[in-house]
N, C-alpha and C positions, 0 to 999 in steps of 0.2 A: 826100520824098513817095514812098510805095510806091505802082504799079499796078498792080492786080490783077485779072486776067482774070473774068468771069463768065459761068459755064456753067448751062447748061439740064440739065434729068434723063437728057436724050441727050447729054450731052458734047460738044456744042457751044457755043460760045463765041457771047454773045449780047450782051457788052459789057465795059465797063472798069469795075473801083473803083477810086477815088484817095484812098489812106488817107495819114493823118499820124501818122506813131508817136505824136507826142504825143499821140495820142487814146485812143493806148491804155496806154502807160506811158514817165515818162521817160526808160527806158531798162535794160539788162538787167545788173542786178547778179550777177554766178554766184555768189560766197558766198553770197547772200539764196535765190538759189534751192536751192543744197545746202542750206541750213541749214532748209529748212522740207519737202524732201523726206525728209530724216536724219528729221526729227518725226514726217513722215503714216508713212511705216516703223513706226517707235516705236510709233507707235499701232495699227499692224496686227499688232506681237507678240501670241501669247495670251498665256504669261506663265504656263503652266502648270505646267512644267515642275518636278519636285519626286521629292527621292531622302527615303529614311530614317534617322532618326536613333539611336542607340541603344538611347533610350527606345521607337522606333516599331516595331523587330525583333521577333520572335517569340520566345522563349529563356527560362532561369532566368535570374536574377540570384544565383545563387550560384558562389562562385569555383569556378573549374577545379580548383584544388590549392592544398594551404596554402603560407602565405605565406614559411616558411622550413624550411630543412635538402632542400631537392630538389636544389639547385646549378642551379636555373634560374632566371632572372628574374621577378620580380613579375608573375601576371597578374591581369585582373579576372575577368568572367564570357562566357560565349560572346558576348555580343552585344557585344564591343569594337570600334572600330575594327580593331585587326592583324589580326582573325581573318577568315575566311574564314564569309559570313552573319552578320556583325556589321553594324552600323550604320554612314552614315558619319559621318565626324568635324567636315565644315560641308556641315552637309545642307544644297540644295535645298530653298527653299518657294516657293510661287507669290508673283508679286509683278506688280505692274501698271506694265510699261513710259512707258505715255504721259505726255505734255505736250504743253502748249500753248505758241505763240509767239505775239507780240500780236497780234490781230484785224488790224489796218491793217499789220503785215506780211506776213500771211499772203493779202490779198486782193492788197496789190501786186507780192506773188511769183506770185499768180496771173496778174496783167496782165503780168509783165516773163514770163512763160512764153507767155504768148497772142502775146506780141511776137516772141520766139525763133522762132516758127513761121513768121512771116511772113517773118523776118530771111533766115531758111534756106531757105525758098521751099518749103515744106510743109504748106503750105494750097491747099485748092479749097475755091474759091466756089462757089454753087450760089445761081441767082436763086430759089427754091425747090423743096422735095420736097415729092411728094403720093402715095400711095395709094387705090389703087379700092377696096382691100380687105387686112386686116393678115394679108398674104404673104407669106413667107419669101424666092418667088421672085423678086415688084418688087423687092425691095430689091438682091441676087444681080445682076439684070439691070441694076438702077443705077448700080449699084460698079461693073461689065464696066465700061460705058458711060464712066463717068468714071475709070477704068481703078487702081480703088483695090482689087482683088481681092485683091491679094496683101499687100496691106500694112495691118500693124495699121492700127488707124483708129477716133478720137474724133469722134463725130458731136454737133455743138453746134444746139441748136433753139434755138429763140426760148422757149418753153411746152413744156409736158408733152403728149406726143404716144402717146396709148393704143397707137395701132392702128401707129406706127412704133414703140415700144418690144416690143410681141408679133409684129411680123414682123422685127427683129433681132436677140430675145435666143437665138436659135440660131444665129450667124451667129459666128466663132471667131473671135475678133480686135479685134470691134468691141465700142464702148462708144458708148453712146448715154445721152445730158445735158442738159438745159434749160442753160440761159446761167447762169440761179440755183445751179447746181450744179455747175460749173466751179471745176477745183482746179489745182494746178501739179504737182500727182502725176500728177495722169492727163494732161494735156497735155501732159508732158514724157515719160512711160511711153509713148506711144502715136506711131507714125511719123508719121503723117497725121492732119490735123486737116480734117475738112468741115465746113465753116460755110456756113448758110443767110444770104443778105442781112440780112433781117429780124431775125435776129440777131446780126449784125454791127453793124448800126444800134443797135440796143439796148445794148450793150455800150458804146458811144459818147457815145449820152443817159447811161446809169449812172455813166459814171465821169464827166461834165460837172456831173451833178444831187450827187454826191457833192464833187463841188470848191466849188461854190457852199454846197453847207452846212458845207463844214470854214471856209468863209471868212468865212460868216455866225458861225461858234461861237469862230472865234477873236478 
């Protein structure tokens, strides 16, 4: 059983959570998590990248010089590879990095990363955030308060939060996510994980209401 402290928007301590990892994942496989981090990567290539091929050079296609009595070797035309503003010989084409790994591993490398965090002691709780007004400042003075200024930081909500996503998408460092959009890229990319109760809670029902249907389908 993990216990976990929980704080108010001033950074004091207002109670306990008593979590059970099993509530959140078996348990933390590192290859499962390399191997789906390696992917979301993959998928962030653009994949643009592209040189030219001989055919694609500027130039005549008529030889340099005839083909015998010079006493030099065979050439073709200026846009050869050897030459200098020739083409190259395995050109570059854009090509499209990604893939996929299957759905149910990809959600439970997200819960064996929600885990790691807790494991490591890299979470603050927070019985909830609120805003008077979407301020760049509240937010600033909330991080001071629960003293996450300085450290990257994944902020996980319960729901989509207009007026918290417009006072911290200037804010360097931070990532702000509903629970539904929680990935093992950014949970493991990011130092600090601040989780509001409420979704904490939810994350808990999620993966219960999801056990019950794998159990009804099998």
């Amino acid at each position: 059983m993990i216990s976990v402290p929980i704080l108010n928007q001033q950074g004091s301590q207002v109670g306990s959570y008593d979590l059970d990892p099993a509530d959140i994942a078996p348990g933390v496989n590192k290859q499962l998590l390399h191997d789906v981090v390696v992917m979301y990567e993959a998928n962030r290539r653009v994949g643009t990248s592209a040189t030219k091929s001989r055919s694609m050079v500027a130039g005549s296609t008529k030889k340099m010089y005839r083909q015998k009595g010079t006493g030099n070797a065979r050439a073709g035309s200026k846009r050869s590879p050897i030459r200098r503003g020739g083409g190259h010989t395995f050109a570059k084409v854009p090509r499209d990095w990604g893939y996929r790994l299957p759905k149910k591993a990809v959600r439970l490398a997200t819960r064996m990363a929600l885990l790691s965090k807790f494991e490591d002691n890299q979470v603050c709780l927070v019985d909830e955030f609120s805003l008077s007004a979407p301020k760049t400042k509240e937010v600033v003075t909330a991080f001071k308060s629960l003293k996450l200024e300085s450290a990257k930081t994944l902020f996980a909500i319960e729901g989509y939060n207009a007026d918290l996503w417009k006072a911290s998408r200037n804010i360097e460092g931070l990532l702000v996510r509903p629970i539904s959009e929680l990935n093992a890229y950014d949970l493991l990319h990011q130092r600090m994980l601040l989780i509001t109760k409420s979704a904490l809670d939810a994350l808990r029902e999620s993966k219960a209401k999801s056990e019950e249907q794998e159990a009804v389908t099998a």
